[in-house]
PDB file of N, CA, C and O in Angstrom:
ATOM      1  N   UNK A   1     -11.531-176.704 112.180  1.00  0.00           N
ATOM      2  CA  UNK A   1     -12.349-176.386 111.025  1.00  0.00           C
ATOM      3  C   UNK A   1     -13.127-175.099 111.308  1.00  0.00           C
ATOM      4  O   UNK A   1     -14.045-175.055 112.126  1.00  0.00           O
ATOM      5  N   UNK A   2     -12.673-173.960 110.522  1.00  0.00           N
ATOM      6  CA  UNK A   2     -13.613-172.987 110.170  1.00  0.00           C
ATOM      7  C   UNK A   2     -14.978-173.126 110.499  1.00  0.00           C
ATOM      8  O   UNK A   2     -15.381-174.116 109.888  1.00  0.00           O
ATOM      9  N   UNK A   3     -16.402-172.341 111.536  1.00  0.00           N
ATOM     10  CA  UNK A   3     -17.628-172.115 111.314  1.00  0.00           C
ATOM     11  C   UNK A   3     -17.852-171.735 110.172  1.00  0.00           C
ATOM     12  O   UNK A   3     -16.806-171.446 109.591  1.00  0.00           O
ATOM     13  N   UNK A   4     -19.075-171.552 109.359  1.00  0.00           N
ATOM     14  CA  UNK A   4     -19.580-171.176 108.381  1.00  0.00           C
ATOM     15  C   UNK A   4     -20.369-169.845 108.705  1.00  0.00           C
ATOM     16  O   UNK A   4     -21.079-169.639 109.689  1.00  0.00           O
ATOM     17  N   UNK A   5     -20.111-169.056 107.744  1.00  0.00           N
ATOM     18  CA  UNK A   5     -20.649-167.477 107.830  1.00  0.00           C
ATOM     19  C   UNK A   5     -22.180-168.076 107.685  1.00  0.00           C
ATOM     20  O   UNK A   5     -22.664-168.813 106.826  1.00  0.00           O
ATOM     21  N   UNK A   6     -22.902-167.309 109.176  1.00  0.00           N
ATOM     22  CA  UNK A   6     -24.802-167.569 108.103  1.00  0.00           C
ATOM     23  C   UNK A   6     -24.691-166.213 107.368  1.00  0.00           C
ATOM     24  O   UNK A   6     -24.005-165.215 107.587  1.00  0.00           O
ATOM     25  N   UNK A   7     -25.654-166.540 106.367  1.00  0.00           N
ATOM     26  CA  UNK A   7     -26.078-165.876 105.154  1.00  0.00           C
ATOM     27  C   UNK A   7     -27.268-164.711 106.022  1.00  0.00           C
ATOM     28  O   UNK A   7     -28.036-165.123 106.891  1.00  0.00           O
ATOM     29  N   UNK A   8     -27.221-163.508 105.658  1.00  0.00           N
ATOM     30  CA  UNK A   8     -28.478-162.716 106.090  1.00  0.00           C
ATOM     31  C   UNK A   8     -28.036-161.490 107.090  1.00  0.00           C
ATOM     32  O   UNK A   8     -26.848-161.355 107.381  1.00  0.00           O
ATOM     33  N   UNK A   9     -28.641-160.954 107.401  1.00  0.00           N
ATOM     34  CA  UNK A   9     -28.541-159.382 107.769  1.00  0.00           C
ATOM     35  C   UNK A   9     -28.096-160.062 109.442  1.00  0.00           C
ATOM     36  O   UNK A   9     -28.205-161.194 109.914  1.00  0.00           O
ATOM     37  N   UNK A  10     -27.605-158.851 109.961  1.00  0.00           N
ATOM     38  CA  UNK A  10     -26.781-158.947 111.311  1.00  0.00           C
ATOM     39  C   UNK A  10     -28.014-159.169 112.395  1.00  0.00           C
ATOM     40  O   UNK A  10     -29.119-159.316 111.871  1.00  0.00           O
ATOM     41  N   UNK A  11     -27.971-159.207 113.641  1.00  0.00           N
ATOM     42  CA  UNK A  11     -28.877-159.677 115.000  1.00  0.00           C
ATOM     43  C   UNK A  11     -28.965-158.285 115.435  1.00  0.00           C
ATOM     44  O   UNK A  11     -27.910-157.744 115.766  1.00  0.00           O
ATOM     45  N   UNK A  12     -30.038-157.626 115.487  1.00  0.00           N
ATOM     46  CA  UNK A  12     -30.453-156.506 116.468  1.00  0.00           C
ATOM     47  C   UNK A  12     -30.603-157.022 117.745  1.00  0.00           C
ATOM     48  O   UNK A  12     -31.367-157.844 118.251  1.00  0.00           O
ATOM     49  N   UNK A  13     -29.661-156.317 118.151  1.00  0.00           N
ATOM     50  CA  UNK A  13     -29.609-155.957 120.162  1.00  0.00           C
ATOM     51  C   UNK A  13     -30.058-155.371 120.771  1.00  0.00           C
ATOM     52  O   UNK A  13     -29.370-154.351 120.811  1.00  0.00           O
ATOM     53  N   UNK A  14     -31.263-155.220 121.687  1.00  0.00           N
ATOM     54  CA  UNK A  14     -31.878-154.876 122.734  1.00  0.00           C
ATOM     55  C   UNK A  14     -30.953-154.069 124.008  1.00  0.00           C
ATOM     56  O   UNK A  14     -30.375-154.601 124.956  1.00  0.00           O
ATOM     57  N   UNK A  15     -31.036-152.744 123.690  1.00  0.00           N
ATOM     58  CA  UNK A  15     -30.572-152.370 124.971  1.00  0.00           C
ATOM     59  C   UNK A  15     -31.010-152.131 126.711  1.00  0.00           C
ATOM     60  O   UNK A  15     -31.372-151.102 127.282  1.00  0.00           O
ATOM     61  N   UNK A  16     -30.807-153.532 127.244  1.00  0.00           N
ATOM     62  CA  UNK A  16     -31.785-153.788 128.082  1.00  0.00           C
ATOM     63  C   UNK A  16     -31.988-152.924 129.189  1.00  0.00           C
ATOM     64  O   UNK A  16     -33.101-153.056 129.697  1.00  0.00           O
ATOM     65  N   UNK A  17     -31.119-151.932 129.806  1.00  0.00           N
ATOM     66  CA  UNK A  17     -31.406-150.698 130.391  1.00  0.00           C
ATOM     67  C   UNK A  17     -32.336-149.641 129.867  1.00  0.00           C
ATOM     68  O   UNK A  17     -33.264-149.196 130.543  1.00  0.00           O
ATOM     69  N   UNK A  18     -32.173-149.410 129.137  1.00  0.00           N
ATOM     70  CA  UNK A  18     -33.648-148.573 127.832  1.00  0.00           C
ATOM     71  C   UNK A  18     -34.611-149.470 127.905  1.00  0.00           C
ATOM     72  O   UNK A  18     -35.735-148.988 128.043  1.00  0.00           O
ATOM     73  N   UNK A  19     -34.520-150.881 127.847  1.00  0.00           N
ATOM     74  CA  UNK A  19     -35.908-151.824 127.796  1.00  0.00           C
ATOM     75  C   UNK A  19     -36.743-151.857 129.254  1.00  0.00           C
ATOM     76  O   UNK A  19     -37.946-152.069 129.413  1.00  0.00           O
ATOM     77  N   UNK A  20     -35.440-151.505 130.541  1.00  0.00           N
ATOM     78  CA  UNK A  20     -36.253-151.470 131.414  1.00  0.00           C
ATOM     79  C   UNK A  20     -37.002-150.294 132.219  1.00  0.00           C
ATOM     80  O   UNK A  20     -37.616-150.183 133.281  1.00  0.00           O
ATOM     81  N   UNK A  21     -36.729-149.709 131.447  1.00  0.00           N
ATOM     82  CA  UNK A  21     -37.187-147.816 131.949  1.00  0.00           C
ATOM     83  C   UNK A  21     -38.134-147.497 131.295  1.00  0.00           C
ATOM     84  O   UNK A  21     -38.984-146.805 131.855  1.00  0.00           O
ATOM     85  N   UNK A  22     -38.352-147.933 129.708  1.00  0.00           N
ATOM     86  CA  UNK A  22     -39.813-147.553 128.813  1.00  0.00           C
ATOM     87  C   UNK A  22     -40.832-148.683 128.327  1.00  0.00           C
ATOM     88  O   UNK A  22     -40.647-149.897 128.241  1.00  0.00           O
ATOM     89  N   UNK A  23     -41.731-148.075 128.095  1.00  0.00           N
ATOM     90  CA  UNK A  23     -42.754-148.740 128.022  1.00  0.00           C
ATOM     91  C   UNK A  23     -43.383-148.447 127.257  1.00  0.00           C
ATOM     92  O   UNK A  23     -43.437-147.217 127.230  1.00  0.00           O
ATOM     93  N   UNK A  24     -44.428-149.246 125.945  1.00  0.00           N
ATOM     94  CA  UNK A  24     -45.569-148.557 124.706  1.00  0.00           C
ATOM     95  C   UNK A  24     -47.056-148.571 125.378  1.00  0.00           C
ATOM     96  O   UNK A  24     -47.199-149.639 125.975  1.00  0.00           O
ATOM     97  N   UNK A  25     -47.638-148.152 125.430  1.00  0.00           N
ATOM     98  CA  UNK A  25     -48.995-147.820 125.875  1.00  0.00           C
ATOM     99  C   UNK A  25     -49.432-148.595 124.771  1.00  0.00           C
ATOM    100  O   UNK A  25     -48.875-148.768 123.687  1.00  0.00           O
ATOM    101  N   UNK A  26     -50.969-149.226 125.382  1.00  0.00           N
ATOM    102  CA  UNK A  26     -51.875-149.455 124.542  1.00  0.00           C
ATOM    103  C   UNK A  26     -51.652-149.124 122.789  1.00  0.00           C
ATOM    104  O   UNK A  26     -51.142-149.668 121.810  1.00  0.00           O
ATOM    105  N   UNK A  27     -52.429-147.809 123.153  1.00  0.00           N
ATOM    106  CA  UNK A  27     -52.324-146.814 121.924  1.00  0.00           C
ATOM    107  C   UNK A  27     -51.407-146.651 121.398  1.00  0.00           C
ATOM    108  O   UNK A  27     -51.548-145.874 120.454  1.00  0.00           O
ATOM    109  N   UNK A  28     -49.863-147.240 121.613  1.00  0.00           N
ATOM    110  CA  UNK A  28     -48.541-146.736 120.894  1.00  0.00           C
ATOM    111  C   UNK A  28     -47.949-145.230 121.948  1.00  0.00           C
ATOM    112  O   UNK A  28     -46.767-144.905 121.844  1.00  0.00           O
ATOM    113  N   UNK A  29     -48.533-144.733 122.542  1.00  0.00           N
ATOM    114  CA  UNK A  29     -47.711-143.840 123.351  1.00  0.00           C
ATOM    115  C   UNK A  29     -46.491-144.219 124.178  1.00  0.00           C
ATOM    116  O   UNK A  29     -46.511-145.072 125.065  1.00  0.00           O
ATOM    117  N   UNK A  30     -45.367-143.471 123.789  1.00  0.00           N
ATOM    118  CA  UNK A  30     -44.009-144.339 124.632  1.00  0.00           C
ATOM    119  C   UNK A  30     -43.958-143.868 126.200  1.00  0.00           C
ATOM    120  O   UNK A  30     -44.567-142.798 126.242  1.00  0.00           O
ATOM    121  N   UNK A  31     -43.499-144.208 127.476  1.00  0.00           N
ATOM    122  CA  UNK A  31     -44.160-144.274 128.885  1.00  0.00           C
ATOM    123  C   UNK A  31     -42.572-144.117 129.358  1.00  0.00           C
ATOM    124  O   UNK A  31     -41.586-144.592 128.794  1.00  0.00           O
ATOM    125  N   UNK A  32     -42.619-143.386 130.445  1.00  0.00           N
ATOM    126  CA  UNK A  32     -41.007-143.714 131.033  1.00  0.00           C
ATOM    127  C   UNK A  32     -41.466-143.384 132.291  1.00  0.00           C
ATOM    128  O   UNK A  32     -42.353-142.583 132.585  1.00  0.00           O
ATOM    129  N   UNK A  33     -40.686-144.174 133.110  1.00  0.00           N
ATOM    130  CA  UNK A  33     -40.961-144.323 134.745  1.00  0.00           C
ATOM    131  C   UNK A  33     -39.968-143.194 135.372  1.00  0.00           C
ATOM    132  O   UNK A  33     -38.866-142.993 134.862  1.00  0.00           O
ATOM    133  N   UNK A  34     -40.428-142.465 136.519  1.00  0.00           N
ATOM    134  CA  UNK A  34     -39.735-141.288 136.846  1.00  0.00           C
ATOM    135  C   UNK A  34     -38.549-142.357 137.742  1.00  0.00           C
ATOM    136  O   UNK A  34     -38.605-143.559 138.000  1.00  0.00           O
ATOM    137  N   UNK A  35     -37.501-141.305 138.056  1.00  0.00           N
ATOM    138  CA  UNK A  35     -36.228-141.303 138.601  1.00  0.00           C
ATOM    139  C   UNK A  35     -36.540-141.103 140.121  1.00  0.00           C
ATOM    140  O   UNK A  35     -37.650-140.665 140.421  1.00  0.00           O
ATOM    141  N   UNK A  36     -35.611-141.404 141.121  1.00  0.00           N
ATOM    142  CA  UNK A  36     -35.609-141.223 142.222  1.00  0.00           C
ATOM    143  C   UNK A  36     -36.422-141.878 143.033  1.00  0.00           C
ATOM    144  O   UNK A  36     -36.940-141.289 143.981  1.00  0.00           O
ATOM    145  N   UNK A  37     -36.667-143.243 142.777  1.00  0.00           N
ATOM    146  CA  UNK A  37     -37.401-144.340 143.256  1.00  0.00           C
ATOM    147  C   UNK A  37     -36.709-145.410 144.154  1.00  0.00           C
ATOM    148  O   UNK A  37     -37.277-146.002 145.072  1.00  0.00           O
ATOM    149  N   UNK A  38     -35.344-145.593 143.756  1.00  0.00           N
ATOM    150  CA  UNK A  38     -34.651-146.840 144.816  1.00  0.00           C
ATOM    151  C   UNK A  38     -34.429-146.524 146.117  1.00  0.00           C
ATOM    152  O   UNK A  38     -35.176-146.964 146.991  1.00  0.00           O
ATOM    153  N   UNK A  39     -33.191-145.585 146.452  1.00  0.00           N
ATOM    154  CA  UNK A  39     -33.104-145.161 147.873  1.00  0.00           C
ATOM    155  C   UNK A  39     -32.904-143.139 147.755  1.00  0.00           C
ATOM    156  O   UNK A  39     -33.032-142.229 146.936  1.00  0.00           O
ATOM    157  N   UNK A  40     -32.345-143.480 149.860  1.00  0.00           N
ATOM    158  CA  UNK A  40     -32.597-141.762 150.149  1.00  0.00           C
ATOM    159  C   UNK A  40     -34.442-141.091 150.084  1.00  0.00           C
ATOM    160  O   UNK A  40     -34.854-139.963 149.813  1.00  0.00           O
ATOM    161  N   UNK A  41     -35.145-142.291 150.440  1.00  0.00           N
ATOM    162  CA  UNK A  41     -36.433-141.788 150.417  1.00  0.00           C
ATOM    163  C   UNK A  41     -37.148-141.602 151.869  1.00  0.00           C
ATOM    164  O   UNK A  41     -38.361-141.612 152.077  1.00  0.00           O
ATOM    165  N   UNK A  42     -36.129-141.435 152.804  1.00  0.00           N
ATOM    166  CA  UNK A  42     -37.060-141.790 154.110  1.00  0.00           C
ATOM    167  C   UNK A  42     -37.983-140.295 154.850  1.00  0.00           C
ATOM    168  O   UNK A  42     -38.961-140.138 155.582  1.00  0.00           O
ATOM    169  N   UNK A  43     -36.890-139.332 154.074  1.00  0.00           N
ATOM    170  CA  UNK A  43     -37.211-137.844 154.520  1.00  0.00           C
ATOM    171  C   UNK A  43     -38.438-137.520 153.374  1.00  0.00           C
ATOM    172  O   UNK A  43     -39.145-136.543 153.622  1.00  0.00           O
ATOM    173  N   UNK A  44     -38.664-138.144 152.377  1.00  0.00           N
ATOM    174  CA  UNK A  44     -39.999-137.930 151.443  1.00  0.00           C
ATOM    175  C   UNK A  44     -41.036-138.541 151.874  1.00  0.00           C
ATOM    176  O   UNK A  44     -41.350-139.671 152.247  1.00  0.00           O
ATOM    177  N   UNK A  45     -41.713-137.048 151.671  1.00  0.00           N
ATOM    178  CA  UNK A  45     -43.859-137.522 152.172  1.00  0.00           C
ATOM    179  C   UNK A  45     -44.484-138.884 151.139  1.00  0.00           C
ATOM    180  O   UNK A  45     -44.413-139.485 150.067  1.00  0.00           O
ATOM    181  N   UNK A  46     -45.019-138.780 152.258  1.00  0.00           N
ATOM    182  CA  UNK A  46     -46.601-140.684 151.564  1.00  0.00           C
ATOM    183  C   UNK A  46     -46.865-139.779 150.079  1.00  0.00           C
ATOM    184  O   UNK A  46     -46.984-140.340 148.990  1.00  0.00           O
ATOM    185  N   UNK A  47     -46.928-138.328 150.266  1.00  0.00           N
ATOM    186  CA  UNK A  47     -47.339-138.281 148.603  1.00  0.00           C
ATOM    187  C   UNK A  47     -46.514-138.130 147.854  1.00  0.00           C
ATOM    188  O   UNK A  47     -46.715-138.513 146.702  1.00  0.00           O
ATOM    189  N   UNK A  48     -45.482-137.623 148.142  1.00  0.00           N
ATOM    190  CA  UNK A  48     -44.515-137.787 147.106  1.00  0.00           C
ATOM    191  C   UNK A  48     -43.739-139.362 146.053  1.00  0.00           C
ATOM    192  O   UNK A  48     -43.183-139.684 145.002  1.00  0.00           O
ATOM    193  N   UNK A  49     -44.238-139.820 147.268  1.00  0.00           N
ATOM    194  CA  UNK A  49     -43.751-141.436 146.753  1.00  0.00           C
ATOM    195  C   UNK A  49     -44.589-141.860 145.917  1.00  0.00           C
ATOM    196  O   UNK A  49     -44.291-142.546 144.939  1.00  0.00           O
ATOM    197  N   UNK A  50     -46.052-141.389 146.305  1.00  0.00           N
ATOM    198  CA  UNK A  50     -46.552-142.745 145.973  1.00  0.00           C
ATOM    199  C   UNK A  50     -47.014-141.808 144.002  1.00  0.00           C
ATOM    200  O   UNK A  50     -47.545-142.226 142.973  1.00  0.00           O
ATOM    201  N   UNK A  51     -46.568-140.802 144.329  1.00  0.00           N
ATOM    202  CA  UNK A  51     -46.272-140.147 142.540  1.00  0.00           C
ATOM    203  C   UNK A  51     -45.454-140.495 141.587  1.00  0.00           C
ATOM    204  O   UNK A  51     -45.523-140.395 140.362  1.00  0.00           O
ATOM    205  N   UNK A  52     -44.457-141.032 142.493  1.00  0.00           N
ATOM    206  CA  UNK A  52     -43.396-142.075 141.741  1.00  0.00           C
ATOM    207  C   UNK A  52     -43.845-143.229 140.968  1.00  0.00           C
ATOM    208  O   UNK A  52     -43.206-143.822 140.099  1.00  0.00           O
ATOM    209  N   UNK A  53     -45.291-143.533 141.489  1.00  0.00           N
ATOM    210  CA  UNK A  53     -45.586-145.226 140.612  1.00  0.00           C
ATOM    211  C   UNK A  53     -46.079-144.731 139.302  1.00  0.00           C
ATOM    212  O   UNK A  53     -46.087-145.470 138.318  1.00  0.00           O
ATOM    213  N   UNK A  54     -46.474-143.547 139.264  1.00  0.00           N
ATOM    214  CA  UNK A  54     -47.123-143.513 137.624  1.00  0.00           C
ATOM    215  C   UNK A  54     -45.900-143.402 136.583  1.00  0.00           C
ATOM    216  O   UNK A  54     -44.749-143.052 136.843  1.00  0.00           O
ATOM    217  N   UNK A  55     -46.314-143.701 135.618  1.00  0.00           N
ATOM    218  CA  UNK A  55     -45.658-143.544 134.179  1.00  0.00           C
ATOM    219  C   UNK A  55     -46.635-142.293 133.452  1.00  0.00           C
ATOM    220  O   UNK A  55     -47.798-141.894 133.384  1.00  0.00           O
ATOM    221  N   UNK A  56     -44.657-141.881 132.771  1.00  0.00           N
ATOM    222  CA  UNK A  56     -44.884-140.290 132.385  1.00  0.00           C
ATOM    223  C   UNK A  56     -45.193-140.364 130.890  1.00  0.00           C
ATOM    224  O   UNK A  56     -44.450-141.213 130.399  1.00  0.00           O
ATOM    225  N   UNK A  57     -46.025-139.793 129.928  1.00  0.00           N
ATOM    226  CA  UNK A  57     -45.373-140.148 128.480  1.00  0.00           C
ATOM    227  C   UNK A  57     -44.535-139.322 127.540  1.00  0.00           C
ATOM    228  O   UNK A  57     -44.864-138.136 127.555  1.00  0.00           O
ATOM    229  N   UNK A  58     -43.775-139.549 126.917  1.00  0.00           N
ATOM    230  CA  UNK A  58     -42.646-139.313 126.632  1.00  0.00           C
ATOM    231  C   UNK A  58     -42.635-138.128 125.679  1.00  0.00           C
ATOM    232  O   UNK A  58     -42.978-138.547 124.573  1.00  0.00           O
ATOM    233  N   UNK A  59     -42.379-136.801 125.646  1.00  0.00           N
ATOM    234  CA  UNK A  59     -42.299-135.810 124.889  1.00  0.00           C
ATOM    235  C   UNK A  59     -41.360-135.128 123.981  1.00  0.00           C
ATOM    236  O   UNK A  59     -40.749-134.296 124.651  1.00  0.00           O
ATOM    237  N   UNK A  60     -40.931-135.110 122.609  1.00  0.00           N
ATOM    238  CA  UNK A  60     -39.886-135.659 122.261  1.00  0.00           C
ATOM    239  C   UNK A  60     -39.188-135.460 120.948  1.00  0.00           C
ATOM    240  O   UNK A  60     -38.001-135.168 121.099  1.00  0.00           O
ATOM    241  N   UNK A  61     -39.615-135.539 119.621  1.00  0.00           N
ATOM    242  CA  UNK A  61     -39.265-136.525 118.995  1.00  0.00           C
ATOM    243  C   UNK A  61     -37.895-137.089 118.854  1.00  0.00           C
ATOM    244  O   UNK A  61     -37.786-138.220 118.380  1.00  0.00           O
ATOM    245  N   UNK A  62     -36.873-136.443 119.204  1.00  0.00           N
ATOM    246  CA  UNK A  62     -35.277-137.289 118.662  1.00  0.00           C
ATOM    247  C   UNK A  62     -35.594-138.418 120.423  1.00  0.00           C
ATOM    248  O   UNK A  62     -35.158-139.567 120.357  1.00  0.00           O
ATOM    249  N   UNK A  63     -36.040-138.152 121.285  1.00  0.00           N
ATOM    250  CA  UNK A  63     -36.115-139.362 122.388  1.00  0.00           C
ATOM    251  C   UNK A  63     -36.516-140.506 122.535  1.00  0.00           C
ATOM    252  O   UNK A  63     -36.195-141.526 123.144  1.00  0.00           O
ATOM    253  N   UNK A  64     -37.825-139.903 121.388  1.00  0.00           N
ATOM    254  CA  UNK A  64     -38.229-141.750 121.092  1.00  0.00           C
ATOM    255  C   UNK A  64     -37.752-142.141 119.863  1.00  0.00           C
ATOM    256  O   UNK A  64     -37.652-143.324 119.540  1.00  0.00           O
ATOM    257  N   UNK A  65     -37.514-141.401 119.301  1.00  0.00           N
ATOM    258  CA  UNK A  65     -36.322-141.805 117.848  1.00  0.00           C
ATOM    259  C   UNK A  65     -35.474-142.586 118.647  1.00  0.00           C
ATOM    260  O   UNK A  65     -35.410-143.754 118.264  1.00  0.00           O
ATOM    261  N   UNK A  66     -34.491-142.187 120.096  1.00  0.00           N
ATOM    262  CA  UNK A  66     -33.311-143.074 119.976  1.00  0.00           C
ATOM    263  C   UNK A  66     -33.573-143.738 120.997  1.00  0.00           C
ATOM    264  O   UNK A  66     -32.683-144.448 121.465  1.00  0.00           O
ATOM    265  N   UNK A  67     -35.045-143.680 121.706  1.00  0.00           N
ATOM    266  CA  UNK A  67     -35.067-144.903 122.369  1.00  0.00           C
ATOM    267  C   UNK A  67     -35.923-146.307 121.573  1.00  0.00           C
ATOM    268  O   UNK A  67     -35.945-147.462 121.998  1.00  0.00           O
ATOM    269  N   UNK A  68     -36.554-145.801 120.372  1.00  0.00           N
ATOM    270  CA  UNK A  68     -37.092-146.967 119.565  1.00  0.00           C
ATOM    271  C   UNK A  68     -35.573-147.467 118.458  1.00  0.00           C
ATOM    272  O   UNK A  68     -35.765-148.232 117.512  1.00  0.00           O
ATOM    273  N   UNK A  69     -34.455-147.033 118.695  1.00  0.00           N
ATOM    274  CA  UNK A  69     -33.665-147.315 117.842  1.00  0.00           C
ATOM    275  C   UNK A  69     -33.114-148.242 118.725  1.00  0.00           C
ATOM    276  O   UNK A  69     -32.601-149.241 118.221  1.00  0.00           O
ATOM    277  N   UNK A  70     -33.111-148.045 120.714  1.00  0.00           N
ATOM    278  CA  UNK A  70     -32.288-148.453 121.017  1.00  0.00           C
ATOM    279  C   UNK A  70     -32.959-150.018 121.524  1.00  0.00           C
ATOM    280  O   UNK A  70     -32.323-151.014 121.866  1.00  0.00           O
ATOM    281  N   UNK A  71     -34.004-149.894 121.464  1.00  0.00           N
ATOM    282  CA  UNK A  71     -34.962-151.144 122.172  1.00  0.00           C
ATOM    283  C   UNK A  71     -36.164-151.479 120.577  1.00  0.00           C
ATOM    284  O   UNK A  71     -37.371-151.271 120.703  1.00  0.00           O
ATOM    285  N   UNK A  72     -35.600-151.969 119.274  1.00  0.00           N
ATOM    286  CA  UNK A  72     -36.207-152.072 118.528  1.00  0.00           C
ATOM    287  C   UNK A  72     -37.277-153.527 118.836  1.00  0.00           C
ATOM    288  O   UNK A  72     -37.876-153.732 117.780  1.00  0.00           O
ATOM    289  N   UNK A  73     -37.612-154.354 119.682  1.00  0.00           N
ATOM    290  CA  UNK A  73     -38.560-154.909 119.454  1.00  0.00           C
ATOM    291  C   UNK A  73     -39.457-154.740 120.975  1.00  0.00           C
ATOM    292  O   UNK A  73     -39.881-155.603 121.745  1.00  0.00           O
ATOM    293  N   UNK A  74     -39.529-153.241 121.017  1.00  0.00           N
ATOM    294  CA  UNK A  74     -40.284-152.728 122.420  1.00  0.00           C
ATOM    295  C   UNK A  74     -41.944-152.896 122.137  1.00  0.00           C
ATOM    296  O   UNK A  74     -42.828-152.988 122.989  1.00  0.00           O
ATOM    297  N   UNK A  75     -42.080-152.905 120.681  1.00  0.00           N
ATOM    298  CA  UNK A  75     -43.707-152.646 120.748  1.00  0.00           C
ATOM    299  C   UNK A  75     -44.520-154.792 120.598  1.00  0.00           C
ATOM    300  O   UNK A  75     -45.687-155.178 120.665  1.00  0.00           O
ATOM    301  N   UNK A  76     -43.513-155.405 120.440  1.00  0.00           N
ATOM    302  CA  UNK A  76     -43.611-156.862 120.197  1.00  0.00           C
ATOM    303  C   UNK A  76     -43.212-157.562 121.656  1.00  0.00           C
ATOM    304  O   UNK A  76     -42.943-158.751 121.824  1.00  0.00           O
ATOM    305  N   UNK A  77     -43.244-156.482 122.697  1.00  0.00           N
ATOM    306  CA  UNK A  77     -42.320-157.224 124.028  1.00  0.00           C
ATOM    307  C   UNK A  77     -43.226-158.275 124.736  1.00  0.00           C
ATOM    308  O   UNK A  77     -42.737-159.294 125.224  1.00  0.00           O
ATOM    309  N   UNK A  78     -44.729-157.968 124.787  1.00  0.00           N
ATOM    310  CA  UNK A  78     -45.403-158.436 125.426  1.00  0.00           C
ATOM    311  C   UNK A  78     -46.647-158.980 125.087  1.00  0.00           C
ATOM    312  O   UNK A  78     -47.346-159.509 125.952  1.00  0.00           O
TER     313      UNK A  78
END
């Protein structure tokens, strides 16, 4: 026996690689964590690393256009 079609608009998908790289600030400002954080860090200085923990905010507009297109329930995440 056939499922039944549900009635109503399609399921927005979370692209969870984009979900895990940005972030909304307080204020609505979108946040992205810098690159070059996992490995190959042993020859980098105590300060260089520890510049890695901040979040950058995002400068842009088509970037947060297609990263709010791509992670549409980013500002409801938490």
């Amino acid at each position: 026996m056939p499922r039944k079609q549900k009635a109503g608009k399609f399921k927005l998908k979370t692209h969870k690689a984009t979900s895990k790289r940005f972030r909304l600030s307080g204020s609505g400002v979108l946040l992205r964590t810098k690159g070059g954080k996992s490995h190959l860090r042993r020859r980098t200085s105590d300060r260089t690393k520890a510049l890695f923990t901040e979040m950058i905010p995002v400068e842009g507009k088509g970037i947060i256009q297609r990263v709010k297109r791509l992670v549409p329930f980013l500002d409801s995440k938490e």
